[in-house]
C-alpha positions in Angstrom: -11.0 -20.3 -25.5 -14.3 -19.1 -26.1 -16.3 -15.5 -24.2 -19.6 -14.6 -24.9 -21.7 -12.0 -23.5 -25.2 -11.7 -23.9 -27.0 -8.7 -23.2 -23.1 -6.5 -23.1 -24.4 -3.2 -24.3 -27.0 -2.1 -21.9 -26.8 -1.7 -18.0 -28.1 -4.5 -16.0 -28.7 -8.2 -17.2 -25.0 -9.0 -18.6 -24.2 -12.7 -18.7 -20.8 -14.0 -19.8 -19.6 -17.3 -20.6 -16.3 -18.5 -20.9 -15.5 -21.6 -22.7 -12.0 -23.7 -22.5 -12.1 -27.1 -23.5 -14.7 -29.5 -21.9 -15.2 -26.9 -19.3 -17.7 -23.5 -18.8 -18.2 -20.9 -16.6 -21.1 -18.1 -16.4 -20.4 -15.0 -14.5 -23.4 -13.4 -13.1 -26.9 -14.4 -14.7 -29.4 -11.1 -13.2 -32.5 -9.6 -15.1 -33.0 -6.5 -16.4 -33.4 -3.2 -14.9 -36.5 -2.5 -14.1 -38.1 -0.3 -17.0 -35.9 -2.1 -19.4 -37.4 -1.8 -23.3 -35.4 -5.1 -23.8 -37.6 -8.4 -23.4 -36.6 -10.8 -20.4 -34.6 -14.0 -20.9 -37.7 -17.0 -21.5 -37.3 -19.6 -19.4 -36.4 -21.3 -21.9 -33.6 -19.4 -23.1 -32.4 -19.3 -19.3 -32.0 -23.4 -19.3 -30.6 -23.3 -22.8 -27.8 -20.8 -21.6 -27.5 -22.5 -18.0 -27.7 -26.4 -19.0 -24.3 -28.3 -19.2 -22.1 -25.3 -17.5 -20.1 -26.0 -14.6 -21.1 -23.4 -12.3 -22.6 -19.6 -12.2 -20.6 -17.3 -10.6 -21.8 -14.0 -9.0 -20.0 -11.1 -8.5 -22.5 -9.6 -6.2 -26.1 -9.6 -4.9 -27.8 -7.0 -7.0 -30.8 -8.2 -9.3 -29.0 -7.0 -12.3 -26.4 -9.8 -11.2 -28.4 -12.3 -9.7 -32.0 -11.7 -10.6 -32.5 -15.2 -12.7 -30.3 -17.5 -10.6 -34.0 -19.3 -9.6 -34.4 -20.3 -13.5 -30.9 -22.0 -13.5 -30.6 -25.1 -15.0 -31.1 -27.4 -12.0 -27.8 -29.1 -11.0 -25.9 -26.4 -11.8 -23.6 -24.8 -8.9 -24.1 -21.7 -8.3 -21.1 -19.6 -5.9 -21.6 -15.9 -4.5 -19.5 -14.4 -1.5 -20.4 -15.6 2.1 -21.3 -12.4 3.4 -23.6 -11.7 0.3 -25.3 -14.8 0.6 -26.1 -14.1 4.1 -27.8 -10.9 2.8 -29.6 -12.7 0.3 -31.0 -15.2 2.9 -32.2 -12.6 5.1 -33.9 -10.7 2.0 -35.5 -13.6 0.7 -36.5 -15.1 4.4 -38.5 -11.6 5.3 -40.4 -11.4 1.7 -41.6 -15.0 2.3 -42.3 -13.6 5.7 -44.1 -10.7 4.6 -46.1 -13.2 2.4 -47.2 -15.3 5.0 -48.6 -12.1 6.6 -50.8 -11.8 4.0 -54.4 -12.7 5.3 -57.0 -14.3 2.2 -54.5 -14.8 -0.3 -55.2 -15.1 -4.2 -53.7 -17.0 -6.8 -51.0 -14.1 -7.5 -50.1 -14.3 -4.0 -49.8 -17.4 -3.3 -47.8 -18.2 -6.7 -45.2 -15.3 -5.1 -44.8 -17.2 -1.7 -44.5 -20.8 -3.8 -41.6 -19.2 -6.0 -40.0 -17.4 -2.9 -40.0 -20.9 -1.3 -37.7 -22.4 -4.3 -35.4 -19.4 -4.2 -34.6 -19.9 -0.7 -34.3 -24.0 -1.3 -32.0 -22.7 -4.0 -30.4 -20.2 -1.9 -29.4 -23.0 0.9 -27.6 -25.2 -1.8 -25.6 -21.9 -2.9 -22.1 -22.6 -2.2 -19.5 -19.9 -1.4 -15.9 -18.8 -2.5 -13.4 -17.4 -0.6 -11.6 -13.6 -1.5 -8.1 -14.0 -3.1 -8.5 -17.9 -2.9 -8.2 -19.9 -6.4 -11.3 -21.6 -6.9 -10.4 -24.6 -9.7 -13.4 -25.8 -12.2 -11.6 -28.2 -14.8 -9.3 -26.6 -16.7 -10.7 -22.8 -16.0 -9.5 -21.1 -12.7 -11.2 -18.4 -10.9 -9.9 -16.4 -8.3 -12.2 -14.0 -6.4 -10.8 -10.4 -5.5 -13.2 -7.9 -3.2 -14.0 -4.5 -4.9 -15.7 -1.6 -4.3 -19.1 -0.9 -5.0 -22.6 -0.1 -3.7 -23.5 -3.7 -2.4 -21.4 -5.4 0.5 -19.5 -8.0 -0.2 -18.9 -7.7 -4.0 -15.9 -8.9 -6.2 -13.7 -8.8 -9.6 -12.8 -12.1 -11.0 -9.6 -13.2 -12.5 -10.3 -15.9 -14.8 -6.6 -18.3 -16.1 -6.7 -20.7 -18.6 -5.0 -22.3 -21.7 -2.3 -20.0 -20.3 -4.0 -16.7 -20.4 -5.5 -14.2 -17.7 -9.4 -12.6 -18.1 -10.3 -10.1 -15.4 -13.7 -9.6 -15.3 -14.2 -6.3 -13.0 -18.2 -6.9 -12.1 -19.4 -3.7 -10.9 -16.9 -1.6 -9.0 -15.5 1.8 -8.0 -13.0 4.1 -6.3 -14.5 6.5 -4.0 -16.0 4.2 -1.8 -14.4 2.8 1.6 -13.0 0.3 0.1 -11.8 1.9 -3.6 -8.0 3.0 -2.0 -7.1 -0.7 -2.5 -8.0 -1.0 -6.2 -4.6 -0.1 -7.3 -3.2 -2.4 -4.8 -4.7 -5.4 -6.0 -4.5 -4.9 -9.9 -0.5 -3.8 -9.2 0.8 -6.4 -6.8 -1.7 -9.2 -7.2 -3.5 -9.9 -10.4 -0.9 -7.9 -12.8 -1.0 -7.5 -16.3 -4.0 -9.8 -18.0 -4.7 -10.2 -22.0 -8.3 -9.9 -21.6 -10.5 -7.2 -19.7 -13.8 -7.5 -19.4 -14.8 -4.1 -18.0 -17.9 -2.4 -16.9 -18.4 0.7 -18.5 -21.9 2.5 -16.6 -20.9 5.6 -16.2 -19.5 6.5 -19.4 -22.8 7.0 -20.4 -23.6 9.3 -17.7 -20.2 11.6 -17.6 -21.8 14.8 -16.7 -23.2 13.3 -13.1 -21.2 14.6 -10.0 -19.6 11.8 -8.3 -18.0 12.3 -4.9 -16.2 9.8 -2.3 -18.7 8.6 0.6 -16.8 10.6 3.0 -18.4 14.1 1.5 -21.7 11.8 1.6 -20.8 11.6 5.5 -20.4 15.0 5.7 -23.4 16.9 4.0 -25.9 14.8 6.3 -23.9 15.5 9.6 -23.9 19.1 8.4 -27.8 18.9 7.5 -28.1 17.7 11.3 -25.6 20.3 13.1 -27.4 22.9 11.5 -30.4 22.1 12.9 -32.3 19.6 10.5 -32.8 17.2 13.3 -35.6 15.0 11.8 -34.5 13.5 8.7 -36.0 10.4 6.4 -33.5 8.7 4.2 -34.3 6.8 0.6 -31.8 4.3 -0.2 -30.6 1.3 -0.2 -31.2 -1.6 2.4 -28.1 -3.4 1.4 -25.5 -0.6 0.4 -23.1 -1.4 3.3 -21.1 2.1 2.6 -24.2 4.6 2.3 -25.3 3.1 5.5 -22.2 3.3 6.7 -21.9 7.2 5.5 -25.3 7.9 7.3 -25.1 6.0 10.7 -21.1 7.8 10.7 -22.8 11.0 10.2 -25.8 10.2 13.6 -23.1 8.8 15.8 -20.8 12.2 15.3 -24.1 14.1 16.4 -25.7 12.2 18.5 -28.8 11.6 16.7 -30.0 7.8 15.7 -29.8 5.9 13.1 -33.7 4.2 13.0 -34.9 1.4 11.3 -37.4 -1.4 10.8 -36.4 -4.8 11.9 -35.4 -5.9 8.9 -33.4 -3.5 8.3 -31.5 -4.0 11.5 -31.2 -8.2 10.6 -29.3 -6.6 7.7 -26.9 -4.0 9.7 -26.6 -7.0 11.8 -24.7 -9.3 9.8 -22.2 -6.2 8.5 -21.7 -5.3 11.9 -20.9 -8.8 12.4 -18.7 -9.7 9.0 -17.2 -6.3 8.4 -17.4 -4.7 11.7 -15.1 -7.0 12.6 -12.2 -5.4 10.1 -13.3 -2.2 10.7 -15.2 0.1 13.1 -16.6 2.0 10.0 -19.3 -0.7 9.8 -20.4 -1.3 13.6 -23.6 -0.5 13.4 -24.2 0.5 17.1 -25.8 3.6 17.4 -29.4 1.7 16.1 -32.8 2.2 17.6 -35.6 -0.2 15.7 -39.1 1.7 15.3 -40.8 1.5 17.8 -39.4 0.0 20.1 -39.2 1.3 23.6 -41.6 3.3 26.3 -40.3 6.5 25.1 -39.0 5.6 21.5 -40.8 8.6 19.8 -39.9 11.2 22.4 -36.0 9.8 22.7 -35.5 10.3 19.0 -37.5 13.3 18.9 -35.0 15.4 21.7 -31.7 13.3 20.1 -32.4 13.9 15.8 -32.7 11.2 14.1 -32.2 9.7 10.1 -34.6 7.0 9.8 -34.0 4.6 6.7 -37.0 3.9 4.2 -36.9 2.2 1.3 -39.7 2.4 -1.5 -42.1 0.0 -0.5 -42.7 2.1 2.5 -44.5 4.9 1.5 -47.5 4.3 3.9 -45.2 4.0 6.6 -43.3 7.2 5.8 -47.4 8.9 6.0 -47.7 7.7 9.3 -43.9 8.4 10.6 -44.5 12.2 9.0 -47.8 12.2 11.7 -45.4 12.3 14.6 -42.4 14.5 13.1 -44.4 16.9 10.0 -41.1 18.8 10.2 -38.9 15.7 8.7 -37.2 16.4 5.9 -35.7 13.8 3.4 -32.7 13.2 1.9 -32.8 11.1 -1.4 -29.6 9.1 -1.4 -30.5 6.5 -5.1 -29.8 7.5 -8.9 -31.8 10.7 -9.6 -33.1 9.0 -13.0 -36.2 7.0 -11.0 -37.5 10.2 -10.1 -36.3 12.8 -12.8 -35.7 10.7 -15.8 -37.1 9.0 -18.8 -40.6 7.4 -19.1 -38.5 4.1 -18.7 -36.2 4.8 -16.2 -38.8 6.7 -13.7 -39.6 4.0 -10.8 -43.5 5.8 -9.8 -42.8 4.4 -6.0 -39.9 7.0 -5.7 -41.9 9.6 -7.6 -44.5 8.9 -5.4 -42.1 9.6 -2.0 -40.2 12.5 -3.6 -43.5 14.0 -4.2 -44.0 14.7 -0.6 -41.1 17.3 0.3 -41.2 20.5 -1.2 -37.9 22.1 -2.6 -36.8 23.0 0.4 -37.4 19.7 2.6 -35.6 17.9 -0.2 -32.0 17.0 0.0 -30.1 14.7 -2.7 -27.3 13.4 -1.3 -25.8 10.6 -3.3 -22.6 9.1 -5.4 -22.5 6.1 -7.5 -21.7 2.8 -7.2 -19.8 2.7 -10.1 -16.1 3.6 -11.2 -16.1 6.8 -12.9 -14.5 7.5 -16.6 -11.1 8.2 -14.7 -11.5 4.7 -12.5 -11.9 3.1 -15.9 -9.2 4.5 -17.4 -7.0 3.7 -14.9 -7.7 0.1 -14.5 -7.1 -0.4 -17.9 -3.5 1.6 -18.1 -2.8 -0.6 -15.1 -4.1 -4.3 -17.0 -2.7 -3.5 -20.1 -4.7 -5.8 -21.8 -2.4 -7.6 -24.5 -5.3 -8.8 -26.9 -8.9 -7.3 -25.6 -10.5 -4.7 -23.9 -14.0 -5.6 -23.7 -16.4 -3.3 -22.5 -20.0 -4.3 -21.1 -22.6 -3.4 -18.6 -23.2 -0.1 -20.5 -25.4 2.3 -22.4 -25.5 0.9 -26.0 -24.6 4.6 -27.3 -22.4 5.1 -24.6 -19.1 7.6 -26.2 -15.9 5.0 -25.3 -13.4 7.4 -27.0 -14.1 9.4 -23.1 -11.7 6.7 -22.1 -8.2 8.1 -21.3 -6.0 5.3 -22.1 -3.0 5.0 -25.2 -4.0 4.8 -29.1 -2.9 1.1 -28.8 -4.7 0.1 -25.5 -8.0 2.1 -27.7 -7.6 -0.2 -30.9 -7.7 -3.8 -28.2 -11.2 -2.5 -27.2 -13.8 -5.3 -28.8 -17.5 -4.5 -29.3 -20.2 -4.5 -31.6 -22.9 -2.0 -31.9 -25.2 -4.3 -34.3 -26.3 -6.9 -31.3 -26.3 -6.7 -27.8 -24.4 -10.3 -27.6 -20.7 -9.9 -28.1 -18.4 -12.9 -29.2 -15.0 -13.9 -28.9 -12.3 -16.4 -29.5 -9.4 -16.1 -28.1 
């Protein structure tokens, strides 16, 4: 058996093959974060990579993830999680939508709407897996398990073959909703494995103050029981928990949640998938912008937290017109607006600029497991032959992990390429 990972020591952009026999699998093929120093995949790398596998595999729906699956090798299969493909669909369905809206368009433009039409032709042939269900390829077999993290619908992989066990975490965590059941899983269902291929973001970033969403919940329904009634919330469209944290936080004081209609096509299918298991994520106390006789006057007299994301700055101008006392709370990594030249995303920079101190509230927790989480899952995998850590800060400090002398001398990596490679 064969693993290799390109691109394992920075964060976003990891791609991992393993090899057995005739047979090969990729998990996850995304791009790199934006503001990456590290050149993109060509396209012809991409088909080199992609050509003869079996299928692609994607633990979850960020672009880090699932950025390049468009450049796959055609007649490749490519799997993601129901529910995340129906996120995907609706993403890519309104930016085709938004392109079409787009009166006298250039060559730039209408190259964009051309290459959104493949990725939705490709997004229809996208098959889905099933959590906890064995999914068999040849002589590899993948089961998917869900996890935790800041995307709905997301999952760990546990890879058999040649009579071994990979688990291959994706990106995961403990202190959101769905974290309690980590232990669970790793204890009674997947066991001990003798490979671990773990993500490792925040090791890099030890000294940031991570919290469970429930105190996430509770600093925004405090920022509205104490008056702030008019609030404007940066983050994510598709981070089913946050969303979860902030419409939790309007329903226990009476305020709305408000959105665009996209937006609400998105809180739509979680309500739908997920609000099913739980009522943590029926999204029912919605209004959509504008809508209504009296919408501004309603969600004037009720408070409000109305959702933006980035690329709607000029709509935050105009929404600030009606309410010039809103305040906002900035609920995404701190680094796009405070960190280095690479990391700083201008867009964000350009919203945050807006608030003064005192209108600006940063209420956020990552999507990823913390040093602790990390230690833990390993203690609990006891790896017998490899700890191999990935999705990570090249200079990221690994002797932070809490774990036994012996589990610390299985942990494989290599600090001279970004490309790790392994036989097992």
């Amino acid at each position: 058996m064969k693993i290799t990972i390109h691109r394992a020591n920075q964060i976003g952009g990891c791609i991992t093959e393993i090899q057995s026999g005739n047979n090969r699998i990729i998990i996850d093929f995304g791009c790199n974060l934006p503001g990456s120093t590290e050149l993109e995949f060509s396209d012809e790398k991409i088909r080199n990579i992609t050509e003869n596998a079996d299928v692609v595999l994607y633990t979850h729906y960020h672009g880090d993830h699932i950025g390049l699956f468009s450049k796959v090798a055609e007649g490749v299969v490519q799997y993601i999680g129901e529910g995340a493909l129906k996120v995907l669909k609706c993403k890519y369905e309104n930016l085709q939508n938004a392109a079409d809206s787009i009166l006298g368009k250039g060559d730039a433009e209408k190259a964009a709407k051309l290459n959104q039409e493949k990725e939705l032709e490709i997004l229809e042939k996208m098959k889905t897996f099933n959590a906890e269900k064995a999914l068999p390829l040849g002589e590899i077999t993948v089961t998917p398990y869900f996890c935790s993290h800041s995307a709905y619908d997301a999952y760990m992989f546990l890879i058999e073959c040649e009579g071994k066990k990979i688990l291959h975490t994706g990106d995961f965590r403990e202190h959101g909703y769905l974290g309690k059941g980590l232990q669970q899983v790793i204890t009674k269902k997947i066991g001990q494995v003798d490979v671990l291929i773990i993500e490792g973001t925040m090791i890099g970033r030890n000294t940031e103050k991570v919290q469970h969403e429930v105190h996430i919940k509770s600093k925004i329904k405090n920022l509205l029981a104490k008056g702030t009634k008019h609030l404007i919330a940066l983050c994510s469209s598709t981070d089913i928990d946050r969303l979860a944290s902030i419409h939790m936080a309007c329903k226990e004081q009476n305020a709305w949640l408000v959105c665009d209609k996209y937006q609400k096509q998105i809180l739509d299918i979680f309500t739908e998938r997920a609000g099913r298991y739980s009522d943590l994520f029926k999204f029912d106390r919605v209004k959509v912008l504008g809508e209504g006789d009296d919408f501004f006057n309603e969600i004037r007299n009720t408070g409000f937290v109305t959702l933006i994301r980035t690329s709607k700055y000029d709509f935050m101008k105009k929404f600030m017109h009606y309410f010039p006392d809103a305040e906002l709370i900035y609920s995404m990594w701190h680094g796009y607006y405070d960190g280095t030249k690479e990391q700083i995303n201008n867009k964000v920079l350009e919203l945050v600029k807006v608030f003064p101190k005192e209108k600006f509230h940063e209420i956020h927790t990552s999507g990823h497991a913390t040093i602790e989480t990390l230690s833990k899952l390993i203690t609990l995998t006891n790896p017998r032959e490899a700890i191999i850590p990935i999705h990570r800060d090249c200079n990221s400090d690994l002797s932070l992990l809490q774990i036994s002398g012996e589990q610390r001398s299985k942990i494989f990596y290599n600090y001279n390429s970004n490309d790790i490679e392994l036989s097992i």
